[in-house]
Backbone as JSON, one array per atom type, in Angstrom:
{
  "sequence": "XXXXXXXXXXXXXXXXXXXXXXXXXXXXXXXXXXXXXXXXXXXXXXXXXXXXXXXXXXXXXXXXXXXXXXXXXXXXXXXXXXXXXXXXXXXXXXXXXXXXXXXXXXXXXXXXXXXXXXXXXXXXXXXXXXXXXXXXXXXXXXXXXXXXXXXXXXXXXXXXXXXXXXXXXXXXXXXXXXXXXXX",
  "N": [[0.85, -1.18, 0.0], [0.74, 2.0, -0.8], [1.86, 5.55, -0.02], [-0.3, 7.79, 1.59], [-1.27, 10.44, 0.76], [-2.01, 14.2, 1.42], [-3.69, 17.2, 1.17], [-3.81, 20.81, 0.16], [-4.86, 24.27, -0.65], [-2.84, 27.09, -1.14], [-2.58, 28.5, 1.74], [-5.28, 26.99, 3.0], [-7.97, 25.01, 3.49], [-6.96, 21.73, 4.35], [-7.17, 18.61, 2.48], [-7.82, 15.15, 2.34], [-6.72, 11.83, 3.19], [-5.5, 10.76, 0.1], [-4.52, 8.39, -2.4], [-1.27, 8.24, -4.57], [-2.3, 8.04, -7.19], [-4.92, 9.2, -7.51], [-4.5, 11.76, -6.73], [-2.84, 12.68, -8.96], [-4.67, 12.41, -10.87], [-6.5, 14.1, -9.98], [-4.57, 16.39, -10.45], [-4.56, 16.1, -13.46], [-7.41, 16.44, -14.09], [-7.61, 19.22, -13.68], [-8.63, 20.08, -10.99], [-7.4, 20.37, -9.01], [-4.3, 22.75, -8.72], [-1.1, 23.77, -9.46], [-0.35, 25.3, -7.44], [-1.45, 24.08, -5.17], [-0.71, 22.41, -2.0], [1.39, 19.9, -0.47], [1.19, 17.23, 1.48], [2.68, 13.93, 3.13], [2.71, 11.39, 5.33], [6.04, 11.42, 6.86], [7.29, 13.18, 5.54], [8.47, 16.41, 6.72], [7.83, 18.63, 6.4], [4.66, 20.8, 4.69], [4.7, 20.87, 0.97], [5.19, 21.85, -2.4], [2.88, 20.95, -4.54], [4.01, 20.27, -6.81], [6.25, 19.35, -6.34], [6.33, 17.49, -5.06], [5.01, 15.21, -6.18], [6.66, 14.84, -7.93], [9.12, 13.83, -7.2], [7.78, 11.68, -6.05], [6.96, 10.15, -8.13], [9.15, 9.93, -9.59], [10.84, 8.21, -6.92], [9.51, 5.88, -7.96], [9.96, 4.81, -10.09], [12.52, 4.43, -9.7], [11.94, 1.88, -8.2], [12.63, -2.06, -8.27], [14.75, -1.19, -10.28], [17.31, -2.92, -11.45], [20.4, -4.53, -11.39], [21.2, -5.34, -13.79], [19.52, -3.98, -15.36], [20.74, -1.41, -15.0], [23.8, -1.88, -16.29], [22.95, -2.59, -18.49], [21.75, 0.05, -19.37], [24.37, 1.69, -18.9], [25.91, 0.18, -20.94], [24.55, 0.64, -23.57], [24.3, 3.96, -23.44], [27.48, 4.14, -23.78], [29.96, 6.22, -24.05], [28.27, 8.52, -23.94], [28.02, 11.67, -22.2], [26.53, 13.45, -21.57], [23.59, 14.51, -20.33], [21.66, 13.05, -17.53], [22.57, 10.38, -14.6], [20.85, 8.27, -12.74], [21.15, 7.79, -9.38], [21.01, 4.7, -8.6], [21.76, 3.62, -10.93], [24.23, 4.6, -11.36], [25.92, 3.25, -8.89], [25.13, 0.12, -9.45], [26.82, -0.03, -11.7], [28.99, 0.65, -10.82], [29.24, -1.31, -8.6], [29.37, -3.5, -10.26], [31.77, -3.61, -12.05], [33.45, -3.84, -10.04], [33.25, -6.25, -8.95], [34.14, -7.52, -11.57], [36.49, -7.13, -11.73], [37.92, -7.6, -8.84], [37.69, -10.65, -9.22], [39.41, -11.12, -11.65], [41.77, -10.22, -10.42], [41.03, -12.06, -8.51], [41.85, -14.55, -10.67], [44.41, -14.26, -11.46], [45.97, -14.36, -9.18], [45.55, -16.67, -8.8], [46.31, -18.42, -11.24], [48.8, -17.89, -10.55], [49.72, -20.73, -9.86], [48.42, -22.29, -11.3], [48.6, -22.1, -14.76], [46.69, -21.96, -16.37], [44.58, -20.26, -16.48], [45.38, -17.53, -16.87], [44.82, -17.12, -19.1], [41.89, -16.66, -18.46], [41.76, -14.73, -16.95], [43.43, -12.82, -18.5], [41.35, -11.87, -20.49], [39.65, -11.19, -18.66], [41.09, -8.54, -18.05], [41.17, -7.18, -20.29], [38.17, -6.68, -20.19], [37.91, -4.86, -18.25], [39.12, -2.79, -19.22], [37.58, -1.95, -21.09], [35.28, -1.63, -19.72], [36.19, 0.67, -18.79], [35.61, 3.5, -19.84], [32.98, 3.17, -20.13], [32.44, 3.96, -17.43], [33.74, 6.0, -16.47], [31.71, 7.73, -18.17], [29.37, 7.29, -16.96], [29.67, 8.41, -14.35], [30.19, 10.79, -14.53], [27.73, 11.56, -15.87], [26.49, 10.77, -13.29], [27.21, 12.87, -11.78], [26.71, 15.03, -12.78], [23.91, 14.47, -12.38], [22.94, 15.3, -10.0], [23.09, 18.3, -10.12], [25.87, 19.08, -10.25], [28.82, 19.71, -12.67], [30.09, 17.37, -14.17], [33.16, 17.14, -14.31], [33.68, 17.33, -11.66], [33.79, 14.44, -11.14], [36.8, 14.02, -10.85], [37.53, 14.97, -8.67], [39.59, 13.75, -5.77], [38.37, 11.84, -3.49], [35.95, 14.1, -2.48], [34.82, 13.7, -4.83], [33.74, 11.01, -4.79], [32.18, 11.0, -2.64], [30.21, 12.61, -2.73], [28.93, 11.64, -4.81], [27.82, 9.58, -3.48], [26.12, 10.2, -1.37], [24.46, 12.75, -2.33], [20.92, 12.55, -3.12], [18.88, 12.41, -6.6], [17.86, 15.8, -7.55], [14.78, 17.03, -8.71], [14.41, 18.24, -11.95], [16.94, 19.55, -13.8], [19.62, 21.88, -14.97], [21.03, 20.02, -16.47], [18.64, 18.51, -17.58], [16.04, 16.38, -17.5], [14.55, 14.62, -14.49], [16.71, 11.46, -13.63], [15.12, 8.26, -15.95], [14.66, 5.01, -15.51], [15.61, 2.32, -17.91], [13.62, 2.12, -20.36], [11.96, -1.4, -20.53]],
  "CA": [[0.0, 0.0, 0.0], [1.3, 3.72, -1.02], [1.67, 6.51, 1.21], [-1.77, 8.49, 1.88], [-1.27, 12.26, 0.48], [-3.21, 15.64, 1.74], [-3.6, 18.43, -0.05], [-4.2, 21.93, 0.4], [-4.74, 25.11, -1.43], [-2.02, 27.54, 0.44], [-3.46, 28.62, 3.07], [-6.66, 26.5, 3.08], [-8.5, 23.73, 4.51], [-6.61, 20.5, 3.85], [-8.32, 17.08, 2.37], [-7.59, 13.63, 1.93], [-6.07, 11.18, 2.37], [-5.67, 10.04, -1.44], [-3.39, 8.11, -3.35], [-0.89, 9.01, -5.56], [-2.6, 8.07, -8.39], [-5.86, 9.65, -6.95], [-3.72, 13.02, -6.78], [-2.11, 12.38, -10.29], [-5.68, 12.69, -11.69], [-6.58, 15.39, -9.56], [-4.1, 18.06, -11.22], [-4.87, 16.23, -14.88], [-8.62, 16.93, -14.17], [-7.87, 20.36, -13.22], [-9.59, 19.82, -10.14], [-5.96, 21.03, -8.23], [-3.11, 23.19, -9.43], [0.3, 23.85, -9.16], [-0.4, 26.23, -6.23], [-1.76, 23.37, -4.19], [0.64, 22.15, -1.59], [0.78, 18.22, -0.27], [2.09, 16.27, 2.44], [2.38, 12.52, 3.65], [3.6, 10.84, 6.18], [7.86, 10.99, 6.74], [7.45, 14.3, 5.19], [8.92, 16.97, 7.45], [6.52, 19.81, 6.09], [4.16, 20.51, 3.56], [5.72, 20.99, 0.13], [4.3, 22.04, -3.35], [2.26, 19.51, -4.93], [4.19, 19.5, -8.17], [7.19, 18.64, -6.37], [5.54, 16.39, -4.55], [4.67, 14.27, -7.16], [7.63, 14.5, -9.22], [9.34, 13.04, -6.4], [6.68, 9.95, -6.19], [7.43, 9.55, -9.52], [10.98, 9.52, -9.23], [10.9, 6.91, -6.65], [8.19, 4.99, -8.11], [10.66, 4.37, -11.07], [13.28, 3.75, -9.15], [11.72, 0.68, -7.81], [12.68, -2.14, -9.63], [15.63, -0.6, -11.06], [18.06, -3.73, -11.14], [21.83, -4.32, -11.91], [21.27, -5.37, -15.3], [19.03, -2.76, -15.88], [22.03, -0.29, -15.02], [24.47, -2.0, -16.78], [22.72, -2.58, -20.0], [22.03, 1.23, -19.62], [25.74, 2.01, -18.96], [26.29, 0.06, -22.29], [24.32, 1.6, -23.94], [25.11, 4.98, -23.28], [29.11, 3.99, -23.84], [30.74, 7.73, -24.29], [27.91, 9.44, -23.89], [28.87, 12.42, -21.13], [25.36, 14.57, -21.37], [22.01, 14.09, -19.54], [22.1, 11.97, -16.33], [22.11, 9.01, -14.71], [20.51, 8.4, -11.29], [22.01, 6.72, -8.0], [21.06, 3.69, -8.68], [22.22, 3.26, -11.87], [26.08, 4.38, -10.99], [26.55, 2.42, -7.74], [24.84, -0.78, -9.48], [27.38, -0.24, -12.52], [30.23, 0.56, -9.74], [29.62, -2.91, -8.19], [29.43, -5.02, -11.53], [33.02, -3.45, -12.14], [34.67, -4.18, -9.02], [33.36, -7.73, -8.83], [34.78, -8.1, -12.18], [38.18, -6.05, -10.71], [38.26, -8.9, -7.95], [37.6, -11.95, -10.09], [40.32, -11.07, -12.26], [42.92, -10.39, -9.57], [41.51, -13.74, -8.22], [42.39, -15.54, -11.5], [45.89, -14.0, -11.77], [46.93, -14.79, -8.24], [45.5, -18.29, -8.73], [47.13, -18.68, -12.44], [50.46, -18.12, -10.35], [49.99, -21.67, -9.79], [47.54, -22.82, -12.47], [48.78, -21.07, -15.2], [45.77, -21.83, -17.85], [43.63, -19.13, -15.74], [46.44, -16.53, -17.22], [44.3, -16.58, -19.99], [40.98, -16.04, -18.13], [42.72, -12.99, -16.17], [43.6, -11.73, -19.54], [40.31, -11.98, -21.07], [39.26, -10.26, -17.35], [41.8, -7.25, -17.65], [40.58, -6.47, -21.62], [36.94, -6.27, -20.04], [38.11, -3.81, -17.52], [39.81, -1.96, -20.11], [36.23, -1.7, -22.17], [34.9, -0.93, -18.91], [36.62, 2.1, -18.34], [34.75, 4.64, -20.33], [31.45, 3.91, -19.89], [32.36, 4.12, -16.19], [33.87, 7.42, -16.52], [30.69, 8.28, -18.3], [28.5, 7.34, -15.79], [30.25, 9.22, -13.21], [30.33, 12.09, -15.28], [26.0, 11.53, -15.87], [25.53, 11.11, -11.96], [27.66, 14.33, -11.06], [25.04, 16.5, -13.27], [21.98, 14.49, -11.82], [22.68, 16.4, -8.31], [23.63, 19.59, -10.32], [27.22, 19.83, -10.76], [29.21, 19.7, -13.74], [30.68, 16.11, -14.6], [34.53, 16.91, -13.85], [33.48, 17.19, -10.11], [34.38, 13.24, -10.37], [38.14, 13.77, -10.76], [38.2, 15.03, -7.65], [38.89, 11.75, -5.43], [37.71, 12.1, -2.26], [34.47, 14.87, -2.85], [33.72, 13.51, -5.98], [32.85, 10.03, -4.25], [31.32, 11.39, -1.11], [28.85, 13.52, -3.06], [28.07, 10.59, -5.22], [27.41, 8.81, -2.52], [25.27, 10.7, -0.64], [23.34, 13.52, -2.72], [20.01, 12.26, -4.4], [18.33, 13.7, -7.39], [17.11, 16.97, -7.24], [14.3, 17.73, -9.92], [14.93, 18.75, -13.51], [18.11, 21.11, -13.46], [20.34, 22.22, -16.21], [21.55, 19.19, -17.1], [18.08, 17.45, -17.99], [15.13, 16.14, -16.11], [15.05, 13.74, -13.81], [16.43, 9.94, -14.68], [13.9, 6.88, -15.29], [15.25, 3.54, -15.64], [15.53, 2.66, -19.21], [12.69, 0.97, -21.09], [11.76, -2.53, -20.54]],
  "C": [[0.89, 1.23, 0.0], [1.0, 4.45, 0.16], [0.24, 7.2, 0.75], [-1.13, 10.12, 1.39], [-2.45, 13.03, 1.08], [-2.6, 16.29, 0.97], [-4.26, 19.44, 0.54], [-4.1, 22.92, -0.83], [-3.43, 26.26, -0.45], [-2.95, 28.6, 1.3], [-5.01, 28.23, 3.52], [-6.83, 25.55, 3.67], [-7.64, 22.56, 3.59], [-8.1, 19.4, 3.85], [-7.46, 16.03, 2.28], [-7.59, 12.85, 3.1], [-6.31, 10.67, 0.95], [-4.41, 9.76, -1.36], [-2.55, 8.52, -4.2], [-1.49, 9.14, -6.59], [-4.13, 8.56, -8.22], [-5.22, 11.31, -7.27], [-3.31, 13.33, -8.01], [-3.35, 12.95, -11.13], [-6.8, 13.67, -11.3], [-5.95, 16.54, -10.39], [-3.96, 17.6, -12.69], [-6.33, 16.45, -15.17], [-8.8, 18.99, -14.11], [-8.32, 21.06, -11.61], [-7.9, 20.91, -8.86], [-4.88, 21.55, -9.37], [-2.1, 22.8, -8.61], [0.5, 24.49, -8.01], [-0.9, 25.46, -5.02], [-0.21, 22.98, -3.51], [0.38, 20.66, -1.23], [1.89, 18.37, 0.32], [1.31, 14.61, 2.44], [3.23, 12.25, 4.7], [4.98, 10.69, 6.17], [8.26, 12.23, 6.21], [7.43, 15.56, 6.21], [7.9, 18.23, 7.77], [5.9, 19.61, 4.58], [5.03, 21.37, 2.24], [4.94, 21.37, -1.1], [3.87, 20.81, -4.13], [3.1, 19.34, -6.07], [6.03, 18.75, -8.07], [7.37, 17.36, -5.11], [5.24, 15.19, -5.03], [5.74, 14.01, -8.04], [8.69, 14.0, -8.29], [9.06, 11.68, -5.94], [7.43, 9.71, -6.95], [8.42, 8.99, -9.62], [11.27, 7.74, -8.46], [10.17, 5.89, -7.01], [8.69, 4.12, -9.45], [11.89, 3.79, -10.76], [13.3, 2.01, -8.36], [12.0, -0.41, -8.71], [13.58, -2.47, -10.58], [16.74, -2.25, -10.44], [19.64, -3.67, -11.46], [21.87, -4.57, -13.3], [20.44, -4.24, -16.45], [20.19, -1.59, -16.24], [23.13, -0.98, -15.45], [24.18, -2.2, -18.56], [22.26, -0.86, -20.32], [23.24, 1.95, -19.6], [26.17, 1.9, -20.19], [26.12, 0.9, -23.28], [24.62, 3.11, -24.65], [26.97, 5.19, -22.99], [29.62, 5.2, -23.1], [29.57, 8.17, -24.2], [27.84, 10.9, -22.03], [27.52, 13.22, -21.06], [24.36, 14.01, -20.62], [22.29, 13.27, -18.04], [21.81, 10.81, -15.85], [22.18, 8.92, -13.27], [21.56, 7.46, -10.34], [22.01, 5.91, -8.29], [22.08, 2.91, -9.79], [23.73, 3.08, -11.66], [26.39, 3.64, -9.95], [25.86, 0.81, -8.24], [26.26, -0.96, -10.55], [28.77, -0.44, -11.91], [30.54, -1.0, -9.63], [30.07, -3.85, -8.97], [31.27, -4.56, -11.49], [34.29, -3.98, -11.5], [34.79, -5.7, -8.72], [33.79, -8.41, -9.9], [36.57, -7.65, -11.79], [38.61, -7.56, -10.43], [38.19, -9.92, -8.73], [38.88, -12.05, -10.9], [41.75, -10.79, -11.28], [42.89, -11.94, -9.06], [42.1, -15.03, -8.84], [43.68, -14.76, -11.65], [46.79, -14.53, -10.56], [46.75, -16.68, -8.32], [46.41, -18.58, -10.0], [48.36, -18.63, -11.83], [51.02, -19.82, -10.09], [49.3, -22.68, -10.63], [47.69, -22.35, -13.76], [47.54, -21.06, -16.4], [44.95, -20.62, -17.3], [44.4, -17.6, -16.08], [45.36, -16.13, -18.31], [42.77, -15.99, -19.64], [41.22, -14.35, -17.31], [43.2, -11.88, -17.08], [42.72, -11.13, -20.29], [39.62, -10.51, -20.03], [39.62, -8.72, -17.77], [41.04, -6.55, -18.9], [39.41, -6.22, -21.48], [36.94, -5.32, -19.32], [38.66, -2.97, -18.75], [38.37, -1.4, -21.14], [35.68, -0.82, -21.29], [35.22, 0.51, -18.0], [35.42, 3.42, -18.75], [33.46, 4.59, -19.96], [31.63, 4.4, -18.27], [32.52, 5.47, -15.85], [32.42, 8.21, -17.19], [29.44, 8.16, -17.8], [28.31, 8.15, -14.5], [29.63, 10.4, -13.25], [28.25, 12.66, -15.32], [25.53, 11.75, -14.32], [25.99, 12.0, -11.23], [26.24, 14.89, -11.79], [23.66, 16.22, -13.13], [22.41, 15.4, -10.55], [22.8, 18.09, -8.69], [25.06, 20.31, -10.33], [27.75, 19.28, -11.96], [30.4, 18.28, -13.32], [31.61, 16.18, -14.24], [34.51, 16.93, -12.71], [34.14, 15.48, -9.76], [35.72, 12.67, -10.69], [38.53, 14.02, -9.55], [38.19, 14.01, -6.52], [38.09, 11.72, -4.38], [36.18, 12.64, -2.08], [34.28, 14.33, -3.51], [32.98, 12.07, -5.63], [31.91, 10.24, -3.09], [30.31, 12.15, -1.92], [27.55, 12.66, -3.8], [27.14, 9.78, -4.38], [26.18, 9.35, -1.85], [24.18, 11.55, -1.17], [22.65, 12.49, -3.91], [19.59, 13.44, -5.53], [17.41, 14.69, -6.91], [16.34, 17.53, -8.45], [15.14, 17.8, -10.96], [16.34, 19.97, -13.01], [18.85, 21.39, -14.92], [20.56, 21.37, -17.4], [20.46, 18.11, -17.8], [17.22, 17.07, -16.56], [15.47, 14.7, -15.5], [15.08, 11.77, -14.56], [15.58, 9.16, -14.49], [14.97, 6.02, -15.99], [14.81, 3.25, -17.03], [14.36, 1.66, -19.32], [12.73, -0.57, -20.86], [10.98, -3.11, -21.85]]
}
């Protein structure tokens, strides 16, 4: 079950509870604007309804969102350095990377005594080597979902701590907010 929304006009009598999708067809009836405000539960204060909803949304797409999802969107988008690409997407593409990282260190230290695994370790390193760019262009996509400009993730330290921690914030310069690619 979804969270319960209210709604207000600003400064008016609140109603509901409704659903999102109750609310959704509220401001495509007309019935509420953009000047309405909405809360739900976990929500600190009330907020404007249209970013209210474009927030739902957001997470409502995010659900879902798997590792193959974000790696066949990484593909994808190889080199491409414009538009963005949400949390999920870069820390699912992160992981696939590193567990191929490790796998391939594990077949090189084992090949020191097996040596046919030399060739799986080599096979390994030339997939890391593919995997460079899109990685850098992922980076580069989930700096300008929070609103800064893509080279933010040369810097080592900030540029992972910001990743890490700031979600998307609405449409901004760089493009509106990401959905998980097509199924």
């Amino acid at each position: 079950m979804g969270a319960k929304y209210f709604i207000a006009p600003r400064g008016g009598a609140q109603s509901g509870p409704y659903s999102l999708a109750d609310v959704r067809n509220m401001l495509q009836r007309g019935q509420i604007t953009a000047d309405y405000v909405a809360w739900h539960e976990g929500m600190p204060d009330w907020a404007p309804v249209m970013d209210v909803m474009a927030e739902a949304e957001r997470l409502a797409q995010i659900k879902g969102y798997t590792m193959i999802d974000a790696v066949v969107s990484c593909f994808k988008r190889y080199a491409e350095f414009s538009g963005r690409a949400g949390k999920a997407e870069y820390w699912w593409f992160f992981l696939v990377i590193h567990v191929v990282h490790f796998v391939g260190i594990l077949f090189t230290v084992i090949g020191m005594f097996f040596p046919p695994l030399w060739i799986l370790a080599g096979l390994l390193f030339l997939c890391m080597l593919g995997m460079i760019l899109p990685m850098i262009a992922v980076g580069f996509r989930r700096m300008q979902d929070i609103g800064k400009h893509g080279a933010y993730i040369f810097i080592p330290i900030y540029g992972n701590i910001i990743l890490a921690l700031e979600p998307s914030h609405g449409p901004n310069q760089y493009g509106s907010i990401p959905a998980p690619p097509a199924k």
